[in-house]
C-alpha positions in Angstrom: 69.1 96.0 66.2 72.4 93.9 65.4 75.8 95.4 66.5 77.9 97.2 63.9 80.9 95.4 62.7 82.9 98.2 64.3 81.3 97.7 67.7 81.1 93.9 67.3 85.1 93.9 67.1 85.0 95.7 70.6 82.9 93.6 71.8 85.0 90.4 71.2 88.4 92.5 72.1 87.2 93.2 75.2 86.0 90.1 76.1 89.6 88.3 75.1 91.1 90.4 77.0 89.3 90.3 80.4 90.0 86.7 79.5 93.7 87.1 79.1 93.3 88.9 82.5 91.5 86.7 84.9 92.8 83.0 83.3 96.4 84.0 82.2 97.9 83.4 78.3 95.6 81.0 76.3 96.1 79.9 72.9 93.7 80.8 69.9 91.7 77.4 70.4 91.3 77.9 74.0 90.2 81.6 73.3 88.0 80.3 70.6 86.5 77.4 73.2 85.8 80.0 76.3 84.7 82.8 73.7 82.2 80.7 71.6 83.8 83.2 68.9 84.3 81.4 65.6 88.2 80.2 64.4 88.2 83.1 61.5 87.3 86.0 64.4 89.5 84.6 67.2 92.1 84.6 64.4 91.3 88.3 63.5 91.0 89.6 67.2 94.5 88.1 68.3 96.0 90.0 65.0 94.5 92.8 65.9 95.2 92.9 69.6 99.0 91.7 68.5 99.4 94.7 66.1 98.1 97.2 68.8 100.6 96.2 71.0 97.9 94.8 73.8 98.9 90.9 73.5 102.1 89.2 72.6 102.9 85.5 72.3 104.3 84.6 75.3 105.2 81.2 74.9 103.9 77.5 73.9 101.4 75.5 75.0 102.1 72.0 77.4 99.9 69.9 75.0 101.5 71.2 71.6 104.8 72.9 71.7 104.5 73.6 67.9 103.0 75.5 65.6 100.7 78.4 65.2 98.1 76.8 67.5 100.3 76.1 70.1 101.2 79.8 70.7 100.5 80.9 74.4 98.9 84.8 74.1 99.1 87.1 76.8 98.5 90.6 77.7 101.8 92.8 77.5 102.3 93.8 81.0 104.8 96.4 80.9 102.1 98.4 77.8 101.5 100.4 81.0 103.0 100.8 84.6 100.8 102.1 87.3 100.7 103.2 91.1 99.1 103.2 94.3 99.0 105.2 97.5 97.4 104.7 100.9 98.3 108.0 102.5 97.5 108.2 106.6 97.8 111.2 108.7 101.2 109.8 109.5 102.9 109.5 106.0 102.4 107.5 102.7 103.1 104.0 101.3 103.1 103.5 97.3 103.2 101.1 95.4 104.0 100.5 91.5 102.9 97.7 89.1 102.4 96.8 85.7 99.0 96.3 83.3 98.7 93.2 85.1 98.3 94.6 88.8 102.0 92.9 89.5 103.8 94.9 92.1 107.3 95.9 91.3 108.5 98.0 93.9 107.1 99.4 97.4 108.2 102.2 99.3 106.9 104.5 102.4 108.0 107.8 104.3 106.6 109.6 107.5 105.9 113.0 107.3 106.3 114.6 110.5 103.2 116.2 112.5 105.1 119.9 111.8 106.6 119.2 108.4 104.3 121.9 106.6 102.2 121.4 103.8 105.0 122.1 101.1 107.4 120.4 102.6 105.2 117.0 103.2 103.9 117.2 99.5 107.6 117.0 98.2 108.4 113.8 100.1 105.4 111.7 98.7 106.0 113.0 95.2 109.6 112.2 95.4 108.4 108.5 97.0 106.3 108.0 94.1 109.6 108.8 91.5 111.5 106.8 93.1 109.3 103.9 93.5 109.1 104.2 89.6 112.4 104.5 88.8 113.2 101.1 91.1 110.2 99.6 89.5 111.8 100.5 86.2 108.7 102.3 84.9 109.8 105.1 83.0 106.4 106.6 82.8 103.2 106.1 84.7 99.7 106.0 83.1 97.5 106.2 85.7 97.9 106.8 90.1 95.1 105.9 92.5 95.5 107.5 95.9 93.5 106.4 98.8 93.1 109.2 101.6 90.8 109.9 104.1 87.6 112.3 104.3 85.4 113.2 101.3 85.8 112.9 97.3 83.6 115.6 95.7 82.0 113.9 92.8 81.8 116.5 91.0 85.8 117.4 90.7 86.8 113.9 91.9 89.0 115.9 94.6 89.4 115.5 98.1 87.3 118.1 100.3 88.7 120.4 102.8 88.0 118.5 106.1 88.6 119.6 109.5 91.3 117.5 111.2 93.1 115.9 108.1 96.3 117.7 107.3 96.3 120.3 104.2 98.7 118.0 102.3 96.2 115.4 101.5 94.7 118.0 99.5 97.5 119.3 97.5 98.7 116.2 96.6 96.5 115.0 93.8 97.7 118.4 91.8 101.1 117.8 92.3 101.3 114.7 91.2 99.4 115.7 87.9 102.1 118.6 87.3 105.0 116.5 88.0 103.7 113.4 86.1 102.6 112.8 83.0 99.9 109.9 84.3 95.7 110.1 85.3 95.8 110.8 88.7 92.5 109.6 90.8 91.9 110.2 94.4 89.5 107.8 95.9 88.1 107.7 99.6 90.2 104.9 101.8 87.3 102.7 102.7 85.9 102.5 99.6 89.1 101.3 97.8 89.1 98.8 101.1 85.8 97.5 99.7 86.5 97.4 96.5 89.7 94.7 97.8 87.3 92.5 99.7 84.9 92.1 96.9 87.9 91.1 94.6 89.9 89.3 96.9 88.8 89.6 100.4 86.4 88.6 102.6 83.6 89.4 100.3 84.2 87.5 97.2 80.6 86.0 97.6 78.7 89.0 98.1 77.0 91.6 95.4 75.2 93.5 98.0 77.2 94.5 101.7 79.0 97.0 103.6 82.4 97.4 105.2 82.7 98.4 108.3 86.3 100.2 109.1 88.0 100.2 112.0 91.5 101.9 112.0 92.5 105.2 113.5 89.0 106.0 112.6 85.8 105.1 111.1 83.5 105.0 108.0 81.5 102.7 105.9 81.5 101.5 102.3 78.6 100.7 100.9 78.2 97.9 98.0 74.7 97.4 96.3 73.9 95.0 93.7 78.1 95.0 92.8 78.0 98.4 92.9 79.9 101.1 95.1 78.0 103.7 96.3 79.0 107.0 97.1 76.2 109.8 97.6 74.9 112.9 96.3 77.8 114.8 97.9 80.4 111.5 98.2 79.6 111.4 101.4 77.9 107.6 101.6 79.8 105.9 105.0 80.6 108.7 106.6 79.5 106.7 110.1 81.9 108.5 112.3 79.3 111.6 112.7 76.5 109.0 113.1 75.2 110.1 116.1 75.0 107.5 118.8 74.2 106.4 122.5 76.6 105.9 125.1 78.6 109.4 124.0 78.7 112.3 126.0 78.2 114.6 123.5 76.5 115.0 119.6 78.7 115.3 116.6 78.9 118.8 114.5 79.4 119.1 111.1 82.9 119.9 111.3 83.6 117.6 114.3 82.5 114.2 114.8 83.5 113.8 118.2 80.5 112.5 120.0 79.4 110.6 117.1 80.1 106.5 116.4 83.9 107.9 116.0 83.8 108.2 119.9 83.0 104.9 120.3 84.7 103.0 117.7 88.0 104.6 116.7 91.2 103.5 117.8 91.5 106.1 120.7 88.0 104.9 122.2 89.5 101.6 122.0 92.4 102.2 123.9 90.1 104.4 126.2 88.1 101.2 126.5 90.9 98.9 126.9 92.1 100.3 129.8 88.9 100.0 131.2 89.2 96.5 131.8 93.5 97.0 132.6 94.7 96.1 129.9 97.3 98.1 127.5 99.9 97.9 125.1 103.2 98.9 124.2 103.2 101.4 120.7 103.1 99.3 117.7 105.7 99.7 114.7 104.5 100.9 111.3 100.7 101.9 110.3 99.0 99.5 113.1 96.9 101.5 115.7 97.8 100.1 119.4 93.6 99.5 119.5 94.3 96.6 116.6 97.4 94.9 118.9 94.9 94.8 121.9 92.0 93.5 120.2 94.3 91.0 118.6 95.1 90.1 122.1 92.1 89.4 123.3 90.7 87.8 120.3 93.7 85.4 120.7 93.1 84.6 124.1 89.5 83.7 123.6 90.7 81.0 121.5 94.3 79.9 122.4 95.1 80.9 125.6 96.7 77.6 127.4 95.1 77.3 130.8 97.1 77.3 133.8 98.5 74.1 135.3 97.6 72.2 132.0 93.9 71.6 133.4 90.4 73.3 132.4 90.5 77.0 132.3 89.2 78.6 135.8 87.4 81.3 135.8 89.8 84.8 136.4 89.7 86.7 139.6 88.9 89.9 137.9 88.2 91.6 141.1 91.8 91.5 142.6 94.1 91.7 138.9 97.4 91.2 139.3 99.6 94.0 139.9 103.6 95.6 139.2 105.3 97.0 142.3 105.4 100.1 142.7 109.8 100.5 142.5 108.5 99.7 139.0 107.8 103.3 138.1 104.9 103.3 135.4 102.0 101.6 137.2 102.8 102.9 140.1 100.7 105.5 141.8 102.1 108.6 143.6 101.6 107.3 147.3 103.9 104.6 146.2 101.0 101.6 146.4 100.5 98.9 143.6 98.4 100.4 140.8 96.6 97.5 139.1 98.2 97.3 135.0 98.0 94.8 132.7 101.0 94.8 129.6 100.7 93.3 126.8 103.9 91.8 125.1 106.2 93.6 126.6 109.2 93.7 129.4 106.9 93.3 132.3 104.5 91.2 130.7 105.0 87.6 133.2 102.7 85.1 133.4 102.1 86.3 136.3 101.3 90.2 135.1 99.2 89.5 132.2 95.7 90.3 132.1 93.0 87.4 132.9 91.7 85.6 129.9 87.7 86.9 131.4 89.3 90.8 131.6 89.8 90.2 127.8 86.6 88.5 126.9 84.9 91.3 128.7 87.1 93.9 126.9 86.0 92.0 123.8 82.3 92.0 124.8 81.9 95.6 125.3 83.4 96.7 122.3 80.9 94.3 120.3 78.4 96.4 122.1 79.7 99.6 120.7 79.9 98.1 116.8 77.0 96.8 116.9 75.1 100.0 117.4 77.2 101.6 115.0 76.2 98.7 112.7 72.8 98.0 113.7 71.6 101.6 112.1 73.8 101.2 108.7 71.4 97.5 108.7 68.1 99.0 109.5 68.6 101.2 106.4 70.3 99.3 104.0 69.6 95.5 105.1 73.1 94.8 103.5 72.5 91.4 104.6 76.5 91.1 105.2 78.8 93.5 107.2 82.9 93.1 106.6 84.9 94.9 110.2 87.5 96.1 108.7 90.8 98.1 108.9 93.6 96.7 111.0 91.3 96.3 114.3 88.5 94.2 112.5 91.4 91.9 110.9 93.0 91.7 114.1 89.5 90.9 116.0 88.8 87.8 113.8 86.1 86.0 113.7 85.9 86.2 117.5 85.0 89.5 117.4 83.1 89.0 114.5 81.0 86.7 116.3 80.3 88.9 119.2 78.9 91.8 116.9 77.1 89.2 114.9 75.4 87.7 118.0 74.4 91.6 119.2 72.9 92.5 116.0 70.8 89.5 115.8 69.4 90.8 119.1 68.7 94.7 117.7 67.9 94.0 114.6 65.0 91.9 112.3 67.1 91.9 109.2 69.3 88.8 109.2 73.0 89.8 108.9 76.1 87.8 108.8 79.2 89.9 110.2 82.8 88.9 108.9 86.1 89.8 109.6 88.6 91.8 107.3 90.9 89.4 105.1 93.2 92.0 104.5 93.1 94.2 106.9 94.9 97.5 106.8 96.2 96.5 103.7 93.3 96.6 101.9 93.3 100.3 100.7 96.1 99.5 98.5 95.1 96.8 97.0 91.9 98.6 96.5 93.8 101.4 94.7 95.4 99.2 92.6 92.7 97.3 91.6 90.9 100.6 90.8 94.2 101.9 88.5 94.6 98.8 86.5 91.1 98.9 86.0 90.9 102.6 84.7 94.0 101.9 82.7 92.6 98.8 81.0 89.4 100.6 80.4 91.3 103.6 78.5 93.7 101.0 76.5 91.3 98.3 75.7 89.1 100.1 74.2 89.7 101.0 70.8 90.1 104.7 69.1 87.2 105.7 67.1 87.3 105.1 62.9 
């Protein structure tokens, strides 16, 4: 059965303007030439697009410079100004952009451990104004926020979860009573997917699952270019997954004892030490597990030897050691206490940790992913798993490697492991991606006759 005219017209709208979108202004011939679309229906579209205030003229065309036909059309960014939030336990960073997923302004604020649910509410609402005042967006149509823990799908709102402060919750209301704009909440790792499909390190893959690595875990999970999120929303929730090498078995309210004790940023640092090696507190959103595994992934690679020859093999048995007038490191009957610093004051040549205390840091941390990873393969054969977060970005593909190389051994189901492209910053991106979307969706498509 052929298309209605009406639904025809859509069709053709819509598919100019995801053009308009992905290749930038074209002219009418150009639209015409990608479209297949006939001269008197391009010519119809752009007049109807123009009069709805969805496409403008934008300037001329290199080859022509005059005319009707060398008009330049392009999708009026400012139709519709949008935001995006990656809120941590820690605080909240927005950001605010136009139609065309530009970003005009940025901003972020801490919210203090004892601040109190009212209290921390009020400063990320009052971020998101003022990012949208400095953006010069007098109204938003549509906020994303990306938070941790579980998005009922029924309400699309975040689930009371033990551990994750009572202000992630109350935020999505306020921001719909103090704004007049759509406001979406989305699960952080699956707005980090969303970013590597688009522009990440999955650009090439339908079918995969992201593996995140920040101050805690999960697990997106893509399917035939589709995100998948559960019966209960709950899809990646791999930090209760329970798991060997743990001294305990996660409960439903705690998932301590699950693949959260072995692959958060905490277990990290607990690992890290391990092997001596430590880190000075990082600035910003970075967990001190993503500067250590940076480290180490660094000096599997780049690390100069000494003396300019080839690399000898470290004396990890006898590590090199601070005095004890040093004070931290030092042990309370005043011997040397074996530390190794990285980057900071006491951080010599001499004091830094052995390139093989790193490569073994790096090898028993693979260990721990790749049993975390190993049952997310045996159930979905992904056939590609993304570490991300900051510690999967910062682990390269050194890291990468390693897991890769594990799983190959635990598992039949061939699976290439990649690092993060964007890292920590992918849950805003994701968000943003997300809100442009849902605001093209609601002002491309056209009212009902």
């Amino acid at each position: 059965m052929p298309a209605s005219p009406s639904t025809a017209r859509a069709i053709n709208d819509r598919l100019a303007l995801r053009l308009l979108q992905e290749e930038g202004p074209l002219t009418a011939g150009q639209l015409k030439q990608l479209t297949g679309l006939s001269r008197p229906t391009v010519a119809d579209l752009v007049e109807r697009l123009t009069e709805a205030g969805l496409i403008s003229v934008v300037g001329e065309s290199g080859e022509q410079r005059r005319g009707p036909n060398a008009r330049l059309y392009g999708i009026v960014a400012d139709r519709a100004y949008l935001a995006a939030l990656d809120v941590r336990t820690e605080g909240v960073t927005v950001v605010v952009a136009d139609l065309l997923g530009t970003e005009l302004a940025r901003a972020s604020v801490l919210v203090a451990d004892d601040a109190g649910t009212g209290p921390a509410v009020e400063q990320a609402v009052s971020l998101v104004e003022r990012a949208a005042k400095e953006a010069g967006a007098d109204r938003l149509h549509t906020v994303v926020i990306g938070a941790p823990g579980l998005i009922d799908p029924a309400t699309g709102e975040l689930r009371d979860s033990t551990g994750l402060p009572e202000w992630h919750r109350r935020l999505a209301a306020a921001l719909g009573e103090r704004l007049p704009a759509r406001v979406l909440v989305e699960n952080e790792t699956n707005l980090a997917a969303l970013a590597e499909q688009r522009d990440g390190a999955a650009r090439d893959r339908d079918t995969f699952v992201l593996l995140w690595l920040g101050l805690g875990t999960g697990a997106a999970v893509v399917l035939d270019g589709t995100l998948r999120r559960g019966a209960s929303g709950g899809t990646g929730e791999i930090g209760f997954l329970p798991v060997p090498g743990t001294t305990t078995l996660p409960s439903a309210t705690d998932c301590e004892g699950g693949f959260h004790s072995l692959g958060a940023a905490a277990a990290i640092d607990s690992l890290a030490r391990e092997y001596g090696l430590t880190a000075p507190a990082p600035a910003g959103h970075e967990p001190r597990a993503a500067t250590l595994v940076r480290a180490a992934a660094e000096a599997a690679t780049s690390r100069p030897p000494a003396g300019g020859g080839a690399a000898a093999p470290a004396n990890v048995d006898a590590p090199q050691t601070r005095p004890a007038s040093v004070g931290a490191g030092a042990s309370s009957d005043g011997t040397d206490t074996p530390v190794h610093r990285l980057g900071d004051a006491y951080a010599t040549p001499d004091a830094r940790p052995s390139a093989d205390a790193q490569a073994r840091f790096l090898d028993a941390l693979a260990d721990r992913l790749a049993i975390g990873a190993a049952s997310v393969v045996a159930v979905l054969d992904p056939g590609c798993v993304v570490l991300g977060g900051e510690v999967g970005q910062a682990g390269g593909e050194v890291l990468a490697a390693r897991v890769e190389a594990r799983l190959a051994a635990l598992s039949p189901l061939p699976t290439e492991v990649r690092p993060s492209a964007l890292g920590g910053a992918a849950v805003l991106r994701g968000a943003l991606l997300m809100a442009r979307n849902t605001a093209q969706d609601e002002l491309f498509t056209p009212p009902p006759r």
